[in-house]
C-alpha positions as CSV (number, residue, x, y, z in Angstrom):
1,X,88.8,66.6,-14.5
2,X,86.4,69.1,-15.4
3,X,83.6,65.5,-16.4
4,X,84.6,65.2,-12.8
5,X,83.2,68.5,-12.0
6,X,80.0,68.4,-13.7
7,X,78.8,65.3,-12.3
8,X,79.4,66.4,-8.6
9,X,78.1,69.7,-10.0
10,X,74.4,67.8,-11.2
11,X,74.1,65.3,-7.9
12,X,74.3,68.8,-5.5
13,X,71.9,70.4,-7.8
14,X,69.4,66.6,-7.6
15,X,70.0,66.7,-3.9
16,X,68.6,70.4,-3.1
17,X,65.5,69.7,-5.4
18,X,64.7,66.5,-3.1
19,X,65.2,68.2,-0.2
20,X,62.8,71.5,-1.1
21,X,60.2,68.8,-2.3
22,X,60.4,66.8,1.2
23,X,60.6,70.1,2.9
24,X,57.6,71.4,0.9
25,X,55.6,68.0,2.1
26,X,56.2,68.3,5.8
27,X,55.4,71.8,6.2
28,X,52.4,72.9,3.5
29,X,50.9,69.0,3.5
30,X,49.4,69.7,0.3
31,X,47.2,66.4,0.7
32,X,45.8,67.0,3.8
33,X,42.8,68.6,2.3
34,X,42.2,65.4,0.1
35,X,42.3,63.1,3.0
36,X,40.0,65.0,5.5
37,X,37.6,64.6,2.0
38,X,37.9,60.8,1.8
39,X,37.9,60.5,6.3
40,X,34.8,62.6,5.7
41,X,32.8,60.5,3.1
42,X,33.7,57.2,4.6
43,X,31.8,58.8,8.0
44,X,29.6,59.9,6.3
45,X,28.4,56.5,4.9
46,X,28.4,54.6,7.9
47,X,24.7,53.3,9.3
48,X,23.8,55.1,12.2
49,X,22.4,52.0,13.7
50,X,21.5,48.3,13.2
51,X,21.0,47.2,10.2
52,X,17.6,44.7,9.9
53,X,17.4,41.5,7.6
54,X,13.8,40.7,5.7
55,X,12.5,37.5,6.3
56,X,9.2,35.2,6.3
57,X,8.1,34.0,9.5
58,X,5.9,30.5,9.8
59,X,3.4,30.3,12.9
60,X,4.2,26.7,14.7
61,X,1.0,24.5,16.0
62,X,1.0,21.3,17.0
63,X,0.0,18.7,14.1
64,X,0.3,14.8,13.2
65,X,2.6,13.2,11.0
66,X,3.2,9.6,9.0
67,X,6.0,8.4,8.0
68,X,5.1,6.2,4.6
69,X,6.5,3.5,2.5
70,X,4.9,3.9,-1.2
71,X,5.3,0.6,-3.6
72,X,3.0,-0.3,-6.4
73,X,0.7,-4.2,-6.0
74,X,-1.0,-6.4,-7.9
75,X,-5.1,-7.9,-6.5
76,X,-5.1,-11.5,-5.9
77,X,-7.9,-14.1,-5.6
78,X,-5.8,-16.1,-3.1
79,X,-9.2,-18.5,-2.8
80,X,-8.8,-19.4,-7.0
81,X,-8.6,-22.8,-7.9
82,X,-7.5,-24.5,-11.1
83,X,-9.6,-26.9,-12.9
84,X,-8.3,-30.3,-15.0
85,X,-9.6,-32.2,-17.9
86,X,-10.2,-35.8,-17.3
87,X,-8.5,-37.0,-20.1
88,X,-5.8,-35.6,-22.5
89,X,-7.2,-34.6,-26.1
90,X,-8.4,-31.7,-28.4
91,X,-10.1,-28.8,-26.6
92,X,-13.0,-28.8,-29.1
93,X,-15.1,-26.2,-27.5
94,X,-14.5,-23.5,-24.6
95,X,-17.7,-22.3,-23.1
96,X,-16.7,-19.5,-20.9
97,X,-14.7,-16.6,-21.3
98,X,-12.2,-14.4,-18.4
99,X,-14.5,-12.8,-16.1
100,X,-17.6,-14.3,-16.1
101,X,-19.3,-16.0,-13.5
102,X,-20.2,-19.8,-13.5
103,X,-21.9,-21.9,-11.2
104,X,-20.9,-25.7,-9.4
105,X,-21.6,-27.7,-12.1
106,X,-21.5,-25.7,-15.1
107,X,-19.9,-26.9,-18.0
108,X,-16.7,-25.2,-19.3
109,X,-15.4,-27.0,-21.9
110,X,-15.4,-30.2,-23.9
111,X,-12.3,-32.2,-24.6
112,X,-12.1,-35.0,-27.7
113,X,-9.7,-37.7,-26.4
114,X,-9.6,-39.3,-30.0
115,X,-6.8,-40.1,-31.9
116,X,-6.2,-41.6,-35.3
117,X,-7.8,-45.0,-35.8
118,X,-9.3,-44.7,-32.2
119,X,-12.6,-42.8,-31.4
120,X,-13.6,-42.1,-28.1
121,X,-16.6,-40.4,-26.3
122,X,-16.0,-36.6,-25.6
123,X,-15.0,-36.2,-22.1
124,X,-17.3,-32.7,-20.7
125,X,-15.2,-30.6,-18.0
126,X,-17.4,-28.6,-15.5
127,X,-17.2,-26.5,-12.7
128,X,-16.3,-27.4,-9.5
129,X,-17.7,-24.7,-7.5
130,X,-19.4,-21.3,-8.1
131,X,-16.4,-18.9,-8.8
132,X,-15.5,-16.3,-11.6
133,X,-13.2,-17.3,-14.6
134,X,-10.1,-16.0,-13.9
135,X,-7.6,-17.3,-16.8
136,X,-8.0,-19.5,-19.3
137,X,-4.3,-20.3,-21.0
138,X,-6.2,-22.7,-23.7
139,X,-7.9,-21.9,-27.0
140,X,-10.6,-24.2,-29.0
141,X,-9.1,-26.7,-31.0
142,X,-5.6,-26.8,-28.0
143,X,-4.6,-30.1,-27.0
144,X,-4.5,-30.4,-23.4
145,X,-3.4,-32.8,-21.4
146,X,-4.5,-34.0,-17.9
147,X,-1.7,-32.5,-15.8
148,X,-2.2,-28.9,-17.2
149,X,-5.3,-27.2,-15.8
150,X,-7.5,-25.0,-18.0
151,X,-9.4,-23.3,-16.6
152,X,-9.0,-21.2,-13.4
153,X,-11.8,-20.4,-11.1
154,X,-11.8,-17.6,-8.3
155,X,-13.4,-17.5,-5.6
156,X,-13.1,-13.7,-4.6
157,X,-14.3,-13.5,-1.3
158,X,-11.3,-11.8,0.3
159,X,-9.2,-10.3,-2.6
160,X,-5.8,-9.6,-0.9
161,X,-2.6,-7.6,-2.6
162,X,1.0,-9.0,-3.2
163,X,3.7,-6.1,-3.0
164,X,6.9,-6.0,-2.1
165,X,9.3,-3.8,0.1
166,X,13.0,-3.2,-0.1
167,X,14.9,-4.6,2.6
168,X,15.8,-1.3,4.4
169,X,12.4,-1.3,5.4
170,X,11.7,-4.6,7.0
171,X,11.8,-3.0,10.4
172,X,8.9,-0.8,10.0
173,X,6.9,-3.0,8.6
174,X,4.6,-5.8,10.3
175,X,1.4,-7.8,11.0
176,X,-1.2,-4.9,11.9
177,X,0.2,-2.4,9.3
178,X,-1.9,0.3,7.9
179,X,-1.9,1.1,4.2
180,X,-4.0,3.0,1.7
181,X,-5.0,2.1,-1.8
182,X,-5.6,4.3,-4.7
183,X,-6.8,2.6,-8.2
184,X,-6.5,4.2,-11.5
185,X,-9.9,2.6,-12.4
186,X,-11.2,4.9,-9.1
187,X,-9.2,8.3,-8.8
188,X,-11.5,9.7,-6.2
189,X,-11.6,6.4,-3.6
190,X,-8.8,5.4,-1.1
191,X,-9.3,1.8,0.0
192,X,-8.1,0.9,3.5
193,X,-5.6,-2.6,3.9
194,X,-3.7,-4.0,6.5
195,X,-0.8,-6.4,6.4
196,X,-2.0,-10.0,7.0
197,X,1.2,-11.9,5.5
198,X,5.0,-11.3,5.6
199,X,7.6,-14.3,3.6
200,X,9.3,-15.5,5.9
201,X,12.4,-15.4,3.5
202,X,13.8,-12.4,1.4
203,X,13.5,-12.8,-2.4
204,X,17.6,-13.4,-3.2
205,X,17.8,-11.6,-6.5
206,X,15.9,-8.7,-5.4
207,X,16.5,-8.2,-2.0
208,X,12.7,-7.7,-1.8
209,X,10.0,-9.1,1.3
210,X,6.6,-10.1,0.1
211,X,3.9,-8.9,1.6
212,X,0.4,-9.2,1.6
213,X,-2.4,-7.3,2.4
214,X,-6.3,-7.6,2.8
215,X,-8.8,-4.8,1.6
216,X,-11.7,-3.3,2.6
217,X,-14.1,-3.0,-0.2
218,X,-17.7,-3.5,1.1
219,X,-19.1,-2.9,-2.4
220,X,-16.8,-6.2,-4.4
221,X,-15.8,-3.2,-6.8
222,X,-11.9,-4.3,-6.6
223,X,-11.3,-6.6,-9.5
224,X,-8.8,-9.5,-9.4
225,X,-5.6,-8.7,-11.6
226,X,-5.4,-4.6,-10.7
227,X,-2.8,-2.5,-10.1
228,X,-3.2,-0.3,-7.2
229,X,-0.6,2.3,-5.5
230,X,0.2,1.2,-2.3
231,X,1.0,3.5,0.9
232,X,2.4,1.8,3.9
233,X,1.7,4.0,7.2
234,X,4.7,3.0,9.3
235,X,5.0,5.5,11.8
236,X,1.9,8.1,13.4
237,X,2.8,10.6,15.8
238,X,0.4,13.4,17.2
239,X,0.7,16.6,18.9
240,X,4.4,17.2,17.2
241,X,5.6,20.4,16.0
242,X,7.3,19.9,12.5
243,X,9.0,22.5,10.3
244,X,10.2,22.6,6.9
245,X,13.9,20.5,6.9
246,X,15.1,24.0,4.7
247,X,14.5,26.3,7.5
248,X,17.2,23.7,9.6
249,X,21.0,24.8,9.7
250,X,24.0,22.9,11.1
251,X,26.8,23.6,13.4
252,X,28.5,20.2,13.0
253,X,26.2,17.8,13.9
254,X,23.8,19.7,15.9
255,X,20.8,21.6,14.2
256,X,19.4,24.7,14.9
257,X,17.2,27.4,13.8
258,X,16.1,31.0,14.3
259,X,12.7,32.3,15.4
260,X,11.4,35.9,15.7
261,X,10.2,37.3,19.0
262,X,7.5,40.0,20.2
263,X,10.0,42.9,19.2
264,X,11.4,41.6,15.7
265,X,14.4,40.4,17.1
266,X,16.4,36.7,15.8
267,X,16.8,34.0,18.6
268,X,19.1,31.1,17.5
269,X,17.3,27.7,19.1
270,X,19.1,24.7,19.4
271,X,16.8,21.8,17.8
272,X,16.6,17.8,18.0
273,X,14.5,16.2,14.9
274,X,13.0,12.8,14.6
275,X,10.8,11.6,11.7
276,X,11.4,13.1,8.3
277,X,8.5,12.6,6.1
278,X,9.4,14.1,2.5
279,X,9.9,18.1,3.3
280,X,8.7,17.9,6.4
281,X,10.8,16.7,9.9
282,X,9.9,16.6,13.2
283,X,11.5,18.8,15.9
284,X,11.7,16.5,19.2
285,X,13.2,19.0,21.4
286,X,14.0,23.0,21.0
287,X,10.8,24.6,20.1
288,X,7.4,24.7,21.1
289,X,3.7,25.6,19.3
290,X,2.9,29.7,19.3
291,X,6.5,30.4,18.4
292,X,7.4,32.0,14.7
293,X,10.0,29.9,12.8
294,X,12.2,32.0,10.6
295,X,11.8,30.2,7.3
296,X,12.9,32.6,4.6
297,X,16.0,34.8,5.2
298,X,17.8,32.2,7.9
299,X,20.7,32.1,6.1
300,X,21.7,36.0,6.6
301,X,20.1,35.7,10.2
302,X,22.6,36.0,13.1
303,X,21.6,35.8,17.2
304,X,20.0,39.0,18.1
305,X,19.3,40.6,15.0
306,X,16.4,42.6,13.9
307,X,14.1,41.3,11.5
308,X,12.2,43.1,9.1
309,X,9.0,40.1,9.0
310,X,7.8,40.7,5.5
311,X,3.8,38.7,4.8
Protein backbone atom coordinates (compact mmCIF):
# COMPACT_ATOMS: atom_id res chain seq x y z
CA UNK A 1 0.00 0.00 0.00
CA UNK A 2 2.38 2.52 1.07
CA UNK A 3 4.73 1.26 -2.82
CA UNK A 4 1.25 2.32 -3.87
CA UNK A 5 1.66 5.66 -2.41
CA UNK A 6 5.04 6.47 -3.56
CA UNK A 7 4.54 5.87 -7.07
CA UNK A 8 1.36 8.11 -7.33
CA UNK A 9 3.43 10.35 -5.03
CA UNK A 10 6.60 10.61 -7.94
CA UNK A 11 4.13 10.76 -11.24
CA UNK A 12 2.34 14.17 -9.41
CA UNK A 13 5.71 15.39 -8.62
CA UNK A 14 6.94 14.46 -12.90
CA UNK A 15 3.70 16.05 -13.90
CA UNK A 16 4.17 19.59 -12.14
CA UNK A 17 7.90 19.76 -13.42
CA UNK A 18 6.36 19.32 -17.14
CA UNK A 19 3.95 21.57 -16.72
CA UNK A 20 6.30 24.63 -15.13
CA UNK A 21 8.73 23.73 -18.08
CA UNK A 22 5.77 24.10 -20.87
CA UNK A 23 4.59 26.99 -18.93
CA UNK A 24 8.08 28.52 -18.78
CA UNK A 25 8.27 28.03 -22.87
CA UNK A 26 5.03 29.74 -23.70
CA UNK A 27 5.40 32.74 -21.66
CA UNK A 28 9.38 33.76 -21.43
CA UNK A 29 10.09 32.03 -25.15
CA UNK A 30 13.63 31.74 -24.19
CA UNK A 31 14.55 30.99 -28.04
CA UNK A 32 13.07 33.74 -29.47
CA UNK A 33 16.17 35.74 -29.29
CA UNK A 34 18.15 32.88 -31.19
CA UNK A 35 15.71 32.80 -33.97
CA UNK A 36 15.29 36.53 -34.75
CA UNK A 37 19.42 35.91 -34.96
CA UNK A 38 19.23 33.16 -37.63
CA UNK A 39 15.79 35.26 -39.54
CA UNK A 40 18.29 38.06 -39.44
CA UNK A 41 21.46 36.50 -41.05
CA UNK A 42 19.56 34.58 -43.67
CA UNK A 43 18.15 38.45 -44.72
CA UNK A 44 21.01 39.55 -44.38
CA UNK A 45 22.59 37.25 -47.06
CA UNK A 46 20.20 37.56 -49.65
CA UNK A 47 21.40 39.50 -53.10
CA UNK A 48 19.85 42.64 -53.42
CA UNK A 49 19.33 42.18 -57.02
CA UNK A 50 20.05 39.99 -60.14
CA UNK A 51 22.70 38.09 -60.04
CA UNK A 52 24.91 38.23 -63.68
CA UNK A 53 26.68 35.07 -65.29
CA UNK A 54 30.37 35.61 -67.06
CA UNK A 55 30.54 34.50 -70.44
CA UNK A 56 32.49 34.91 -73.97
CA UNK A 57 30.70 36.33 -76.66
CA UNK A 58 31.62 35.48 -80.56
CA UNK A 59 30.85 38.34 -83.26
CA UNK A 60 28.70 36.44 -86.24
CA UNK A 61 29.66 37.46 -90.13
CA UNK A 62 28.71 35.87 -92.85
CA UNK A 63 31.49 33.26 -94.28
CA UNK A 64 31.68 30.09 -96.74
CA UNK A 65 31.91 26.60 -95.87
CA UNK A 66 32.86 22.95 -97.51
CA UNK A 67 31.83 20.03 -96.53
CA UNK A 68 34.88 17.47 -97.39
CA UNK A 69 35.55 13.86 -97.85
CA UNK A 70 39.40 13.10 -97.00
CA UNK A 71 40.79 9.52 -98.36
CA UNK A 72 44.43 8.82 -99.24
CA UNK A 73 45.31 7.83 -103.53
CA UNK A 74 47.72 6.36 -105.34
CA UNK A 75 49.19 8.33 -109.20
CA UNK A 76 48.52 6.31 -112.15
CA UNK A 77 49.92 6.41 -115.76
CA UNK A 78 46.55 5.15 -117.10
CA UNK A 79 48.34 5.65 -120.80
CA UNK A 80 51.32 2.68 -119.71
CA UNK A 81 51.71 -0.05 -121.81
CA UNK A 82 53.42 -3.42 -121.21
CA UNK A 83 55.95 -4.68 -123.50
CA UNK A 84 56.60 -8.71 -124.61
CA UNK A 85 59.51 -10.72 -125.60
CA UNK A 86 59.32 -12.43 -128.90
CA UNK A 87 60.31 -15.60 -127.76
CA UNK A 88 60.53 -17.38 -124.39
CA UNK A 89 64.24 -17.74 -123.02
CA UNK A 90 66.94 -16.42 -120.56
CA UNK A 91 66.78 -12.56 -120.03
CA UNK A 92 70.55 -12.28 -120.54
CA UNK A 93 70.77 -8.54 -120.25
CA UNK A 94 68.37 -5.62 -119.05
CA UNK A 95 69.25 -2.33 -120.44
CA UNK A 96 67.08 0.10 -118.60
CA UNK A 97 66.20 0.65 -115.24
CA UNK A 98 62.50 2.14 -113.33
CA UNK A 99 62.27 5.66 -114.27
CA UNK A 100 64.15 6.44 -117.01
CA UNK A 101 63.10 7.59 -120.16
CA UNK A 102 63.46 5.60 -123.51
CA UNK A 103 62.64 6.35 -126.94
CA UNK A 104 60.47 4.23 -129.99
CA UNK A 105 62.89 1.94 -130.75
CA UNK A 106 65.26 1.72 -128.12
CA UNK A 107 66.44 -1.47 -127.01
CA UNK A 108 65.50 -2.81 -123.54
CA UNK A 109 66.57 -6.08 -123.25
CA UNK A 110 67.95 -9.18 -124.85
CA UNK A 111 66.46 -12.53 -124.46
CA UNK A 112 68.55 -16.07 -125.31
CA UNK A 113 65.95 -18.53 -126.58
CA UNK A 114 68.53 -21.44 -126.29
CA UNK A 115 68.25 -24.51 -124.74
CA UNK A 116 70.35 -27.57 -124.21
CA UNK A 117 71.62 -29.14 -127.48
CA UNK A 118 69.75 -26.25 -129.39
CA UNK A 119 71.36 -22.81 -130.03
CA UNK A 120 69.42 -20.05 -131.28
CA UNK A 121 70.06 -16.35 -132.35
CA UNK A 122 69.34 -13.92 -129.37
CA UNK A 123 66.03 -12.42 -129.91
CA UNK A 124 66.59 -8.14 -129.00
CA UNK A 125 63.20 -6.55 -127.31
CA UNK A 126 62.80 -2.77 -127.95
CA UNK A 127 60.60 -0.04 -127.30
CA UNK A 128 57.55 0.43 -128.70
CA UNK A 129 57.02 3.99 -128.23
CA UNK A 130 58.72 6.92 -126.31
CA UNK A 131 57.55 6.45 -122.61
CA UNK A 132 59.28 6.21 -119.16
CA UNK A 133 60.09 2.74 -117.56
CA UNK A 134 57.64 2.14 -115.17
CA UNK A 135 58.26 -1.53 -113.72
CA UNK A 136 60.28 -4.03 -114.67
CA UNK A 137 59.26 -7.49 -112.63
CA UNK A 138 62.46 -9.33 -114.40
CA UNK A 139 66.10 -9.50 -113.41
CA UNK A 140 69.21 -10.57 -115.81
CA UNK A 141 69.71 -14.01 -116.18
CA UNK A 142 65.13 -14.57 -115.49
CA UNK A 143 63.52 -16.76 -117.84
CA UNK A 144 60.69 -15.21 -119.38
CA UNK A 145 58.33 -16.40 -121.38
CA UNK A 146 56.22 -14.75 -124.19
CA UNK A 147 52.88 -14.33 -122.45
CA UNK A 148 54.52 -12.36 -119.47
CA UNK A 149 55.48 -8.86 -120.33
CA UNK A 150 58.70 -7.20 -118.98
CA UNK A 151 58.86 -4.32 -119.27
CA UNK A 152 56.29 -1.53 -118.68
CA UNK A 153 56.30 1.69 -120.45
CA UNK A 154 54.35 4.94 -119.37
CA UNK A 155 53.20 7.29 -121.22
CA UNK A 156 52.48 10.04 -118.57
CA UNK A 157 50.67 12.53 -120.26
CA UNK A 158 47.67 12.72 -118.06
CA UNK A 159 48.64 11.06 -114.72
CA UNK A 160 45.21 10.46 -113.02
CA UNK A 161 44.63 9.11 -109.11
CA UNK A 162 42.68 5.92 -108.04
CA UNK A 163 41.04 6.34 -104.51
CA UNK A 164 38.28 5.12 -103.07
CA UNK A 165 35.16 6.22 -100.99
CA UNK A 166 33.01 4.47 -98.50
CA UNK A 167 29.68 3.80 -99.53
CA UNK A 168 27.95 6.39 -97.31
CA UNK A 169 29.32 8.78 -99.48
CA UNK A 170 28.32 7.86 -102.87
CA UNK A 171 25.67 10.60 -102.95
CA UNK A 172 27.96 13.45 -102.74
CA UNK A 173 30.20 12.46 -104.94
CA UNK A 174 30.17 12.72 -108.91
CA UNK A 175 31.58 13.59 -112.37
CA UNK A 176 32.66 17.39 -111.86
CA UNK A 177 33.88 16.99 -108.26
CA UNK A 178 36.42 19.16 -106.84
CA UNK A 179 39.37 17.89 -104.84
CA UNK A 180 42.76 19.00 -103.52
CA UNK A 181 46.02 17.20 -103.41
CA UNK A 182 48.75 17.54 -100.92
CA UNK A 183 52.12 15.29 -101.52
CA UNK A 184 54.61 14.59 -98.88
CA UNK A 185 57.35 15.01 -101.55
CA UNK A 186 55.75 18.90 -101.78
CA UNK A 187 54.39 20.08 -98.23
CA UNK A 188 53.97 23.64 -99.45
CA UNK A 189 51.77 22.86 -102.91
CA UNK A 190 48.04 21.89 -103.23
CA UNK A 191 47.32 20.40 -106.63
CA UNK A 192 43.82 20.85 -108.00
CA UNK A 193 41.70 17.38 -109.42
CA UNK A 194 38.43 16.68 -110.44
CA UNK A 195 36.57 13.47 -110.68
CA UNK A 196 36.70 12.12 -114.31
CA UNK A 197 35.71 8.30 -113.54
CA UNK A 198 33.23 6.54 -111.04
CA UNK A 199 33.04 2.12 -111.09
CA UNK A 200 30.07 1.53 -112.01
CA UNK A 201 30.00 -1.34 -109.34
CA UNK A 202 30.91 -1.25 -105.58
CA UNK A 203 34.00 -3.26 -104.57
CA UNK A 204 31.98 -6.32 -102.55
CA UNK A 205 34.55 -6.91 -99.80
CA UNK A 206 35.09 -3.40 -99.03
CA UNK A 207 32.04 -1.76 -99.63
CA UNK A 208 34.32 0.89 -101.38
CA UNK A 209 33.52 3.00 -105.03
CA UNK A 210 36.53 3.68 -107.22
CA UNK A 211 37.23 6.75 -108.23
CA UNK A 212 39.40 8.47 -110.35
CA UNK A 213 40.66 11.73 -110.71
CA UNK A 214 42.74 13.93 -113.19
CA UNK A 215 45.40 16.66 -111.93
CA UNK A 216 46.58 19.75 -112.72
CA UNK A 217 50.25 19.84 -112.73
CA UNK A 218 51.52 22.17 -115.51
CA UNK A 219 55.17 21.60 -114.45
CA UNK A 220 54.99 17.15 -114.92
CA UNK A 221 56.38 17.29 -111.24
CA UNK A 222 53.70 14.52 -110.04
CA UNK A 223 55.52 11.26 -110.36
CA UNK A 224 53.65 7.99 -111.27
CA UNK A 225 53.43 5.57 -108.10
CA UNK A 226 52.81 8.58 -105.30
CA UNK A 227 50.79 8.78 -102.49
CA UNK A 228 48.98 11.93 -102.15
CA UNK A 229 46.09 13.02 -99.51
CA UNK A 230 43.04 13.47 -101.09
CA UNK A 231 40.25 16.16 -100.16
CA UNK A 232 36.94 15.71 -101.91
CA UNK A 233 34.91 19.22 -101.80
CA UNK A 234 31.34 17.95 -101.82
CA UNK A 235 29.34 20.73 -100.69
CA UNK A 236 30.24 24.89 -100.98
CA UNK A 237 27.89 27.21 -99.55
CA UNK A 238 28.50 31.13 -99.23
CA UNK A 239 27.15 33.99 -97.32
CA UNK A 240 26.21 31.38 -94.27
CA UNK A 241 26.49 32.15 -90.75
CA UNK A 242 28.13 29.19 -88.87
CA UNK A 243 28.93 28.77 -85.14
CA UNK A 244 30.73 26.45 -83.15
CA UNK A 245 28.29 23.01 -82.74
CA UNK A 246 29.48 23.43 -78.68
CA UNK A 247 27.79 26.69 -78.33
CA UNK A 248 24.31 24.53 -79.62
CA UNK A 249 21.96 23.19 -76.82
CA UNK A 250 18.80 20.97 -77.26
CA UNK A 251 15.31 21.03 -76.06
CA UNK A 252 14.34 17.57 -77.55
CA UNK A 253 15.02 17.79 -81.00
CA UNK A 254 15.03 21.36 -81.55
CA UNK A 255 18.38 23.44 -81.07
CA UNK A 256 18.92 26.66 -79.71
CA UNK A 257 21.28 29.13 -78.40
CA UNK A 258 21.79 32.32 -76.56
CA UNK A 259 23.14 35.70 -77.72
CA UNK A 260 23.88 38.85 -75.81
CA UNK A 261 22.14 42.13 -76.70
CA UNK A 262 23.12 46.01 -76.53
CA UNK A 263 22.46 46.03 -72.58
CA UNK A 264 24.15 42.60 -71.54
CA UNK A 265 21.17 40.83 -71.38
CA UNK A 266 20.70 36.64 -72.62
CA UNK A 267 18.13 36.04 -75.54
CA UNK A 268 17.38 32.37 -76.07
CA UNK A 269 17.13 31.91 -80.20
CA UNK A 270 15.56 29.07 -81.58
CA UNK A 271 18.16 27.67 -84.46
CA UNK A 272 17.84 25.28 -87.60
CA UNK A 273 21.49 23.88 -88.79
CA UNK A 274 22.50 22.34 -92.06
CA UNK A 275 26.10 21.26 -92.97
CA UNK A 276 28.42 20.26 -90.18
CA UNK A 277 31.88 20.45 -91.28
CA UNK A 278 34.22 19.12 -88.37
CA UNK A 279 33.47 21.81 -85.32
CA UNK A 280 31.84 24.00 -87.35
CA UNK A 281 27.74 23.78 -88.44
CA UNK A 282 25.73 25.84 -90.29
CA UNK A 283 22.83 27.76 -88.76
CA UNK A 284 20.04 27.80 -91.69
CA UNK A 285 17.42 29.74 -89.77
CA UNK A 286 17.46 31.66 -86.23
CA UNK A 287 20.30 34.07 -86.34
CA UNK A 288 21.70 36.60 -88.47
CA UNK A 289 25.46 38.33 -89.07
CA UNK A 290 26.16 41.38 -86.41
CA UNK A 291 24.63 39.36 -83.59
CA UNK A 292 27.01 38.06 -80.52
CA UNK A 293 26.75 34.25 -79.99
CA UNK A 294 27.18 33.28 -76.44
CA UNK A 295 29.82 30.65 -76.70
CA UNK A 296 31.33 30.29 -73.26
CA UNK A 297 29.05 30.25 -70.15
CA UNK A 298 25.67 28.92 -72.23
CA UNK A 299 25.24 26.30 -70.10
CA UNK A 300 24.42 28.51 -66.83
CA UNK A 301 22.66 31.07 -69.25
CA UNK A 302 18.84 31.34 -68.87
CA UNK A 303 16.29 33.78 -71.09
CA UNK A 304 16.81 37.28 -69.79
CA UNK A 305 19.74 37.13 -67.76
CA UNK A 306 22.46 39.56 -67.41
CA UNK A 307 25.68 38.76 -68.72
CA UNK A 308 28.93 39.82 -67.43
CA UNK A 309 30.84 39.59 -71.34
CA UNK A 310 34.31 38.86 -70.19
CA UNK A 311 37.31 39.46 -73.57
Amino acid sequence: MNTTKKKHRVALIIMIIVLIGLVTVIVLNPFEDLIQSLQGSQENSLPEGPSTVSVRVLPLELSAMDKMIRVNGNVIDPSSLDVYPEVAGKMTSLMVSVGERVQEGQELAVIDPSRAGMVYKSSILTSPSEGTVLALPFVEGAMVSAQTPIVRLGLIEDLEVVTYIAEQYIGEVGIGTEAALTFAAFPSMTFSAEVTYLSPVLNAATRALEIRLTIEDPQRIVKSGMFPAVTLYTEHRDDIISIPVSALLYEGDQGYVYTADEDGVARKKMVSTGIQVGTEVEITEGLSAGEHLVIEGHTLVSDGALLNIVQ
